[in-house]
C-alpha positions, -999 to 999 in steps of 0.1 A, spaced: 207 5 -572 180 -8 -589 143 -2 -572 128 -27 -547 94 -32 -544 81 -19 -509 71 -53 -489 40 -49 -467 33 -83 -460 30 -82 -423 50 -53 -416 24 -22 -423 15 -8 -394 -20 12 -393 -20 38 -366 -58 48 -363 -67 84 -352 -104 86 -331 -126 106 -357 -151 123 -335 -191 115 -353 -220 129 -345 -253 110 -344 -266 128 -376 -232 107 -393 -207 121 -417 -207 157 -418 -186 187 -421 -180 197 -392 -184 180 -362 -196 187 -326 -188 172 -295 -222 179 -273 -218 177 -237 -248 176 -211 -277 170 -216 -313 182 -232 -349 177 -222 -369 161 -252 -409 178 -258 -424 147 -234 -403 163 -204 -379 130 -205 -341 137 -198 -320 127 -233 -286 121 -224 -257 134 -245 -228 119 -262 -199 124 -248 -169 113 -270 -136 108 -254 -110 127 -266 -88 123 -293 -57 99 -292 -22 115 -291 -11 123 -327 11 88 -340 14 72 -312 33 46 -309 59 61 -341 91 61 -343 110 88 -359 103 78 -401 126 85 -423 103 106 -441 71 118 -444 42 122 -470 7 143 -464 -21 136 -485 -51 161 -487 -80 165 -514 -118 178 -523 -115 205 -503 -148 219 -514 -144 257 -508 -149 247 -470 -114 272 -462 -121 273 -421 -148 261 -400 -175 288 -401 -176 291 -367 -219 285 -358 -216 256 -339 -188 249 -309 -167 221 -317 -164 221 -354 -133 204 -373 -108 210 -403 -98 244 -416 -67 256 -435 -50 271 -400 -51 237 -386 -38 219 -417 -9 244 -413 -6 240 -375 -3 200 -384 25 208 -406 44 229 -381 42 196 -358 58 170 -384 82 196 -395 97 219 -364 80 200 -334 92 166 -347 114 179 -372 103 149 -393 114 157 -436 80 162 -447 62 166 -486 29 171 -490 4 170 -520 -32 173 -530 -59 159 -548 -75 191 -560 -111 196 -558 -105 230 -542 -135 245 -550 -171 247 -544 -189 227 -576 -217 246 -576 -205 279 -571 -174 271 -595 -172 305 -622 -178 330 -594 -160 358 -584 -157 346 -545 -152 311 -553 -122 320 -575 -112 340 -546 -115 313 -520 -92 291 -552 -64 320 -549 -63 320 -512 -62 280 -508 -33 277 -533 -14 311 -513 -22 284 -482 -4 255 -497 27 276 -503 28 286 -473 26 249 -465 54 240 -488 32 217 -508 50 203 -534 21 196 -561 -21 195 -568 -38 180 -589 -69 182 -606 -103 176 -600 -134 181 -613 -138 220 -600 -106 232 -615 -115 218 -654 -147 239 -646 -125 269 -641 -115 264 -679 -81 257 -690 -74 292 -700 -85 306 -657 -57 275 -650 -32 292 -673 -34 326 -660 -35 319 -624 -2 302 -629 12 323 -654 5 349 -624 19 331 -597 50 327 -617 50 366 -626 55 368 -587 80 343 -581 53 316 -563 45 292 -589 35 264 -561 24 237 -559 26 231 -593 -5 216 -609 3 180 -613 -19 157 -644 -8 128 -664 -36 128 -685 -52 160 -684 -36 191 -706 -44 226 -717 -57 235 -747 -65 207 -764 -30 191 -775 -8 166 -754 21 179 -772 18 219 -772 10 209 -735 48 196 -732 57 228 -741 38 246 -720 48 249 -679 14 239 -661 9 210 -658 37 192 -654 29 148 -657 52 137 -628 71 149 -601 100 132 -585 114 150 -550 134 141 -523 127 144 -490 147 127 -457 166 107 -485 132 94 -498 129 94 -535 91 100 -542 81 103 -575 44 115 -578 22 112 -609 -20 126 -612 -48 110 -632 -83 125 -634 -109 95 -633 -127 87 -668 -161 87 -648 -160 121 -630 -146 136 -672 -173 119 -690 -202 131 -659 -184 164 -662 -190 170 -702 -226 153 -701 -235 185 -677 -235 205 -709 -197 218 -712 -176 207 -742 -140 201 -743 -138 234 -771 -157 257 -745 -130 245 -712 -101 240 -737 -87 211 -719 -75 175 -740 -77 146 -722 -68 106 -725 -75 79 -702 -57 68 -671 -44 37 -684 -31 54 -715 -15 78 -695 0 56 -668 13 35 -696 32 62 -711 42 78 -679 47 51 -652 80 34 -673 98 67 -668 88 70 -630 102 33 -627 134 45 -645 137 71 -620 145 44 -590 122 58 -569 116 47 -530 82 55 -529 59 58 -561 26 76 -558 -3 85 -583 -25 107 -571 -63 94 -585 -89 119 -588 -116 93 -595 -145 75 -582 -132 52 -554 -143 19 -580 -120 31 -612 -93 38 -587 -93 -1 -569 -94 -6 -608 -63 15 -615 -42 0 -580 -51 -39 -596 -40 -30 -630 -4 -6 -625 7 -30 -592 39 -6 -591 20 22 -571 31 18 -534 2 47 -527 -28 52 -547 -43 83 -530 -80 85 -543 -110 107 -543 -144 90 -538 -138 81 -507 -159 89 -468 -161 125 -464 -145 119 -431 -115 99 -447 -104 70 -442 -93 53 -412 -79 23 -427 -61 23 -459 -71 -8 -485 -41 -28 -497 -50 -44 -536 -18 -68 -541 14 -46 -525 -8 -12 -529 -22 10 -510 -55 27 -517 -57 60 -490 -89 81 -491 -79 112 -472 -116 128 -469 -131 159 -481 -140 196 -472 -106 199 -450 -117 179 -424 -85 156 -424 -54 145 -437 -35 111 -444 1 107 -427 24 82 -444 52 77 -425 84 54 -447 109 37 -426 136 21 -444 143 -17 -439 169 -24 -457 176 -16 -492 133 -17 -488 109 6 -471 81 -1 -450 49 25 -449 30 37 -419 -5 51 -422 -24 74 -401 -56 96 -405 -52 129 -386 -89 148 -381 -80 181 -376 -99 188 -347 -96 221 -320 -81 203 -290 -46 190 -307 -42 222 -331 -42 255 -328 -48 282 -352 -14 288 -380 -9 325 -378 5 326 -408 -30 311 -427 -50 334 -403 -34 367 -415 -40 349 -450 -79 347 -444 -82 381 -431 -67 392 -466 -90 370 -483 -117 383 -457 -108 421 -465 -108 415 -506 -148 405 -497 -153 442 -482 -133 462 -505 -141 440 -537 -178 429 -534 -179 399 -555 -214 390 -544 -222 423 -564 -210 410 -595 -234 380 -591 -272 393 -605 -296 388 -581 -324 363 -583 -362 366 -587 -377 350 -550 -409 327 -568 -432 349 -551 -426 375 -573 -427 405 -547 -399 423 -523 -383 422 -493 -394 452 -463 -386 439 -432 -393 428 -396 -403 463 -382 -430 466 -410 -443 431 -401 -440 445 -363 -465 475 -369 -493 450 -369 -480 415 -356 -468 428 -325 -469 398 -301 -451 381 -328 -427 405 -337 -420 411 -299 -413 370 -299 -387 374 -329 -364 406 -313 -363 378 -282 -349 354 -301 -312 347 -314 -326 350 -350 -329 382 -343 -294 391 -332 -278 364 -364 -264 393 -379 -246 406 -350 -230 373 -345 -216 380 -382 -193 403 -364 -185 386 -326 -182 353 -334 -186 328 -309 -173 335 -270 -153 311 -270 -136 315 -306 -103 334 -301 -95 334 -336 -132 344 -353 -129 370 -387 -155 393 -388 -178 382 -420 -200 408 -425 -195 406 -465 -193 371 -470 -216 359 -489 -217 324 -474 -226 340 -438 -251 366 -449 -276 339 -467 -284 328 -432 -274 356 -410 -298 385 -432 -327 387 -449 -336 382 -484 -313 353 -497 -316 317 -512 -292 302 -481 -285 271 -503 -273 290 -531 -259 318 -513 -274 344 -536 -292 380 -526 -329 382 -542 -336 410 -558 -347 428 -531 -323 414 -506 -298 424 -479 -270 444 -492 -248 456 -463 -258 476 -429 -255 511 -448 -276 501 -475 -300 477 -464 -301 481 -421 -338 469 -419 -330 437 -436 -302 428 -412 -306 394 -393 -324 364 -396 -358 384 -395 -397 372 -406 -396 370 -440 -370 343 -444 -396 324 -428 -430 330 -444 -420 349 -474 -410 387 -491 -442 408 -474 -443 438 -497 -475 432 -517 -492 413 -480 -486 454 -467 -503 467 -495 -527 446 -499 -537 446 -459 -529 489 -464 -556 489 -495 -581 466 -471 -580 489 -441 -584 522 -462 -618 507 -469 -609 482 -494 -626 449 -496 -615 414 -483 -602 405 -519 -594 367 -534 -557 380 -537 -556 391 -499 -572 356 -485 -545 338 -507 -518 361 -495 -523 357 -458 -527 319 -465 -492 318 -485 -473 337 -456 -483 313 -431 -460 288 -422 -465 254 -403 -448 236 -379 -444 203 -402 -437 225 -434 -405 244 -412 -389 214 -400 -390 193 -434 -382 222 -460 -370 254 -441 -350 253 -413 -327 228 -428 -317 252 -452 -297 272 -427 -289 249 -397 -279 221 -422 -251 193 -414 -224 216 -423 -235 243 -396 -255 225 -373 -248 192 -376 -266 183 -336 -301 201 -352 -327 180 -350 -309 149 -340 -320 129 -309 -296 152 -284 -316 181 -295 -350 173 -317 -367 198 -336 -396 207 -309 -363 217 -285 -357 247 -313 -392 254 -321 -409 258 -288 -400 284 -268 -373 297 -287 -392 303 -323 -429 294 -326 -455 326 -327 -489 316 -332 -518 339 -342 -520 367 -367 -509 395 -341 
């Protein structure tokens, strides 16, 4: 039977999920506050309250089949737990699956844009780490294929090779890495003969024939090699989209599929660009797009353009009904929030593996430790505490104190918390003496409790600064020593003010992926600062 075009006109029906926002706008994860605060002018600020979320596809009949659509995960593999209410996370994503496929026994295939990883942290030991266990997550998940995105060329074609050459070794070669126009080592046609990655895929699923296809955007290639890598150094070849889709997209047709699908890991412009100029695409699934995805998909002629969202907070539903010899597509974006999923066991026995491999593997020890631009080390609140005792009686009264702790509780009310005491990610806020952006130990730095127990929690120095040469200098000055240049500019450089914190420092930790209600106008700065933090005075 020869392939019908899927007619929308009038008969696409967009289901629309409540994404939960905070005030501070898109962010990773997101609270719901409840309550409400007192502002610094004694003034009652009254909270948010959100309602709750809608009933997952309501108002759906049973489809025929469906397809799941996920993408720039970012590293982000679970919500890190600091903040009540937070969103996304493998275990949900799997928990969602479990409802389309045994709750509603609804014939499901899923795929992903790629993007797994964290950019900046791409070429690490834990990030690669964090790749292995997202990719264990979708087999469990019985994705059927992944593309790639800008973090997994970073990896190097070679990395790409021997991860799947690995997975194959143990029988779990899934999802396959999916590319039209992206190939390994630097030759379209040794790629052919090569088993990763494959150009198209065309499955089956509920009688649905879906065939698949994966372009990486010209933009995001050409931004990639003008950071400094070279095609030679990441041994990847590459062609455009359109060349690709041309080659590739007749065979698809010839295929007869139900469903066509290209999977575009490209700025959300060049992918409009891409749905205008191959109208066959039913589904163009893009990168680009909100970090919160999507509600509504855009429709360019008879295609869809979905953006599922990024860092794990959603996914994109497509449910296909048959109408006819046609079939008629249904779209909704699922925010995988705590109140309609629970925890997969399955991925949480798969993050305490990936949790344990921390501890027993130490990849933030592989990573060389950076010089802190004061130039001097790291000693501790209970030195600061021999002389600043007011102060240091203030700190031990405050959670900051205790952040280290919480590294092995969790919250109360989090059932399924991991204990992260070697993760890097948690220790750059939750010890002292590491760049919390970059998630990298200073020289002097917090190791682990055996090593480095005075440097555990969120002590002074985070705040005003490595003290070791202030304690000599102060040492030398009260042996007798004079009131030197050096010592009046040290005691000036550890000071820290209140306008300084709130613009540069704080943020660093309680940022919108950890606290994203910090600061905002349920809870504003002077809420955190006073009583909870300040210490004025030298003692």
């Amino acid at each position: 039977m020869p392939r019908k075009k899927t007619s929308r006109s009038g008969r696409v029906a967009l289901v629309i999920a409540v994404l939960v926002l905070c005030s501070a706008g898109a962010v990773v994860y997101v609270m719901t506050p409840s309550g409400s605060s007192s502002s610094t002018d004694g003034t009652t600020v009254p909270a948010v309250t959100e309602p709750p979320p809608k009933p997952l596809f309501e108002g759906w009949l049973a489809p025929q089949a469906v397809l799941v659509f996920t993408g720039e995960q970012h590293g982000y593999l679970e919500p890190c737990g600091c903040t009540a209410g937070q969103i996304g996370g493998l275990a949900r994503r799997a928990d969602l699956m479990r409802l389309l496929q045994e709750e509603k026994q609804w014939p499901t295939a899923s795929f992903d844009l790629g993007g797994a990883l964290r950019e900046d942290r791409v070429g690490r030991k834990q990030e690669l780490m964090k790749f292995e266990t997202t990719r264990a997550a979708l087999r469990l998940m019985d994705y059927d294929a992944m593309a790639y995105g800008p973090e997994e060329i970073r990896l190097t074609a070679g990395t790409l090779y021997e991860l799947h050459m690995a997975e194959e070794a143990e029988g779990n070669p899934s999802p396959e890495f999916l590319s039209a126009n992206v190939y390994l080592f630097g030759d379209r046609e040794t790629t052919g003969e090569l088993p990763t990655p494959v150009e198209s895929r065309v499955i089956e699923v509920g009688g649905v024939k879906v065939a698949v296809t994966a372009v990486l955007g010209t933009s995001i290639w050409s931004t990639l090699f003008a950071e400094g890598l070279t095609s030679e150094q990441t041994l990847f070849g590459y062609e455009t989209p359109a060349a690709a889709l041309d080659r590739v997209l007749p065979d698809l047709k010839a295929e007869d599929p139900d469903v066509l699908v290209l999977l575009s890991h490209a700025t959300a412009e060049e992918s409009r660009e891409l749905a205008e100029e191959f109208g066959d695409f039913d589904l163009v699934v893009s990168a680009g797009g909100p970090e919160d995805g999507a509600i509504e998909p855009e429709t360019i002629g008879e295609t869809l353009l979905l953006h599922p969202g990024r860092k794990g907070k959603a996914a994109g539903v497509v449910g296909v009904y048959p109408d006819g010899d046609e079939h008629d597509l249904r779209f909704e974006l699922v925010t995988l929030d705590g109140e309609r999923f629970d925890h997969s066991p399955a991925i949480h026995a798969l993050l305490e593996e990936y949790v344990a491999r921390l501890e027993t593997e130490r990849p933030d020890l592989s990573e060389l430790p950076i010089e802190h631009p004061r130039g001097t080390e790291f000693v501790g609140a209970a030195r600061c505490g021999e002389c600043h005792k007011k102060a240091y009686g203030a700190w031990k009264k405050s959670k900051h104190s205790h952040a280290f702790e919480s590294l092995s509780k969790g919250r109360p009310d989090d059932e399924n918390y991991i204990v992260r005491t070697f993760d890097a990610e948690c220790l750059a806020c939750h010890s002292t003496g590491w760049d919390p952006q970059q998630a990298l130990r200073y020289t002097s730095g917090f190791v682990d409790e055996e090593t480095t127990p005075h440097l555990a929690g969120q002590q002074c120095e985070n705040c005003h600064g490595p003290g070791a040469r202030h304690v000599e200098l102060e040492e030398a000055f009260r042996a007798g020593g004079s009131e030197t240049d050096e010592l009046l500019a040290v005691r000036r450089e550890l000071q820290l003010k209140k306008d300084e914190a709130r613009k540069n420092l704080c943020i660093k930790c309680h940022d919108l992926d950890n606290s994203p209600t910090f600061d905002t106008a349920e809870k504003p700065f002077d809420t955190y600062w006073w009583p909870k933090v300040e210490h004025r005075g030298k003692d």
